[in-house]
C-alpha positions in Angstrom: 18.6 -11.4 13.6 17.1 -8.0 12.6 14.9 -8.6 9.3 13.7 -5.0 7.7 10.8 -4.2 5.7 10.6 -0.9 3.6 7.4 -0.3 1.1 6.2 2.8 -0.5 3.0 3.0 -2.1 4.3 3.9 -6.1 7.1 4.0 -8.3 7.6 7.7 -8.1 8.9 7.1 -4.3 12.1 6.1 -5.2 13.7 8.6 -2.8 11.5 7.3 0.4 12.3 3.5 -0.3 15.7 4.8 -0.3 15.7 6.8 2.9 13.9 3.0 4.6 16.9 1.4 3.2 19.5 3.9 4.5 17.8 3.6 8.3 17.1 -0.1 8.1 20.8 -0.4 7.7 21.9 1.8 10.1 19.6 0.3 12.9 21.5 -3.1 12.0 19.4 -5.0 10.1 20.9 -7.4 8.6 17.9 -9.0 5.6 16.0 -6.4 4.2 12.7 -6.9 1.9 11.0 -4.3 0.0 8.8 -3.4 -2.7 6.6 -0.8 -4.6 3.1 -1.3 -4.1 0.3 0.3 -2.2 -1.2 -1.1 1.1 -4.5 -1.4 0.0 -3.2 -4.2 -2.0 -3.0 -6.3 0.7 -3.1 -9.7 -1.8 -0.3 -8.1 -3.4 2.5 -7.5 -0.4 4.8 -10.5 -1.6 7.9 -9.3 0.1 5.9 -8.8 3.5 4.9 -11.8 3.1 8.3 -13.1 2.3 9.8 -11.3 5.5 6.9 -12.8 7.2 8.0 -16.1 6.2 11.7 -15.8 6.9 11.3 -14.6 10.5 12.6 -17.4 12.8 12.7 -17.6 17.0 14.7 -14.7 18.4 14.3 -12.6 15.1 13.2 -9.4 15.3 11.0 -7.4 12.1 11.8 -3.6 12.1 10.3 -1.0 10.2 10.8 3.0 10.1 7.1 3.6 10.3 4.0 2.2 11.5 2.4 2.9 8.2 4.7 1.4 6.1 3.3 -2.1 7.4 -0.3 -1.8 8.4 -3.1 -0.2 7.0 -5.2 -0.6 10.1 -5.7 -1.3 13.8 -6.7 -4.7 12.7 -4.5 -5.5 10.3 -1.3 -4.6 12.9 -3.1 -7.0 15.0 -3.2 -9.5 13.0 0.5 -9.1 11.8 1.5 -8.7 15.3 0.4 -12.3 16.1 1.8 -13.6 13.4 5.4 -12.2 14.2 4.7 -13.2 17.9 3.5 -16.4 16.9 7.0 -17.2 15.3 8.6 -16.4 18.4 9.9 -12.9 17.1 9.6 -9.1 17.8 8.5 -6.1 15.5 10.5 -3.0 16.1 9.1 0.7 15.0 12.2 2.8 14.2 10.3 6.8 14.5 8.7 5.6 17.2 10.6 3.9 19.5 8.5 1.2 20.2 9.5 -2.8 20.0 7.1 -5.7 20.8 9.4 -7.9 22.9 8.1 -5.6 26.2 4.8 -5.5 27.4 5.2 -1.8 27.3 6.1 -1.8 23.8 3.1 -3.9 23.3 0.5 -1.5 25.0 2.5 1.4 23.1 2.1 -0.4 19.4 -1.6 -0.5 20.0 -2.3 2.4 21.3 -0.3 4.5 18.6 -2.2 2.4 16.3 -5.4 3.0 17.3 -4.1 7.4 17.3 -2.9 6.5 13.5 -6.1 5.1 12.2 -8.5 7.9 13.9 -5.7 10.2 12.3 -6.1 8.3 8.7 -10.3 8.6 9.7 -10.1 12.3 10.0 -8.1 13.3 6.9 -10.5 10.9 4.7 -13.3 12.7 6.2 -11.8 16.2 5.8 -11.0 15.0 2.0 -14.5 13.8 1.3 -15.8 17.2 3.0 -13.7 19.2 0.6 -14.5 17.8 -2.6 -18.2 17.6 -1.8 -18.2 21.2 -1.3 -15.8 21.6 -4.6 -18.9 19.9 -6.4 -21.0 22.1 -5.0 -19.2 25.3 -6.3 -19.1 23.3 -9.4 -15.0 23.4 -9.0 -14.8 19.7 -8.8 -14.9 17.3 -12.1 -13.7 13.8 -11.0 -11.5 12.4 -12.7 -11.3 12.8 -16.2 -12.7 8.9 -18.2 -10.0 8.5 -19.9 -11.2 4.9 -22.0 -14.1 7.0 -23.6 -12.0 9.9 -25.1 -10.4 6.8 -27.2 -13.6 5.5 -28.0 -13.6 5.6 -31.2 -9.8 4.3 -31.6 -11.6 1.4 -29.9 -14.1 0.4 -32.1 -12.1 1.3 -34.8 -9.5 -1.5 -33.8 -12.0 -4.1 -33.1 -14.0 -3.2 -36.4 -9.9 -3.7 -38.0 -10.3 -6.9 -36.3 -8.1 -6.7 -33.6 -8.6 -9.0 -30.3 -9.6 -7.5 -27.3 -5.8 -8.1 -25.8 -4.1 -6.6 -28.7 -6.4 -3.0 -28.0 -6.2 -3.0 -24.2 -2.0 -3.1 -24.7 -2.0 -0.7 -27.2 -4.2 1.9 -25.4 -3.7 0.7 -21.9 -7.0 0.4 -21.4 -8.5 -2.9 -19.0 -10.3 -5.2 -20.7 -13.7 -4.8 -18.8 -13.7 -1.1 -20.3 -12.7 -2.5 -23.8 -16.0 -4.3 -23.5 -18.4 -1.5 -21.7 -17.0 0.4 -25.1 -17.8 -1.8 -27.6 -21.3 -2.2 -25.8 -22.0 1.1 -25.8 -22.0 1.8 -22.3 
């Protein structure tokens, strides 16, 4: 049984979780999971862990792209195992490549290991960029937005609101409710 997994990293990617589905489908897979999250947020991946979980002998995992289920060398590894373990495949749609050969093995890890000195470079090339921005003085961060509502803070606890009733109405986490009321 083909089981696909789509992700995109926000919301705002409705259209790319939509293209995932569309080729997921059309390579024949037949139980599809997918969600919204990033993949930094590895604790958070509940439906790749449910696809994980639902892959039996013979099954085969498929995704469009590499990145759409690791974040690293590593972590493929690691999921490659586990799928392996189970007695199933994984199958990369854009590249062609499926576990269940030994050349699609040796493929997998060496496009992996191109795709995290890729990822590498551009983080380099982004930190590069904004430390020169800083040093033009071009480059302000990001704006704080929990002290421009200061003051709507302190007011609220001061009106005797809890700390849970002020981080819901400004949207603001709890551990910078606190930092604001201290001062900080």
């Amino acid at each position: 049984m083909l089981i696909g997994y789509a992700r995109t990293s926000t919301a705002e990617q409705e259209a790319g979780l939509e293209a995932q589905h569309r080729d997921l489908t059309a390579a024949g897979v037949e139980k599809l999971f997918s969600e919204q999250v990033s993949s930094v947020d590895a604790a958070k991946r509940v439906q790749l862990e449910a696809a994980l979980d639902y892959l039996r002998e013979g099954d085969c995992l498929v995704v469009t792209r590499l990145d759409r289920l690791a974040r690293s060398v590593t972590h493929l590894l690691t999921l490659v195992e586990r799928i392996e373990d189970k007695g199933a495949g994984l199958r990369i749609l854009n590249m062609g490549v499926d576990t269940s050969t030994p050349t699609g093995k040796l493929m997998l890890t060496m496009l992996g290991g191109v795709a995290e000195f890729e990822r590498a470079i551009m983080l380099e090339r982004q930190r590069e960029g904004i430390a020169k921005a800083k040093a033009e003085g071009k480059y302000k961060g990001r704006k704080p937005t929990a002290q421009a509502q200061g003051d709507k803070v302190r007011e609220m606890k001061a009106a005797g609101r809890s700390i849970s009733e002020i981080g819901e109405e400004t949207g603001i986490s709890r551990a910078s409710i606190y930092r604001l009321l201290q001062g900080k």
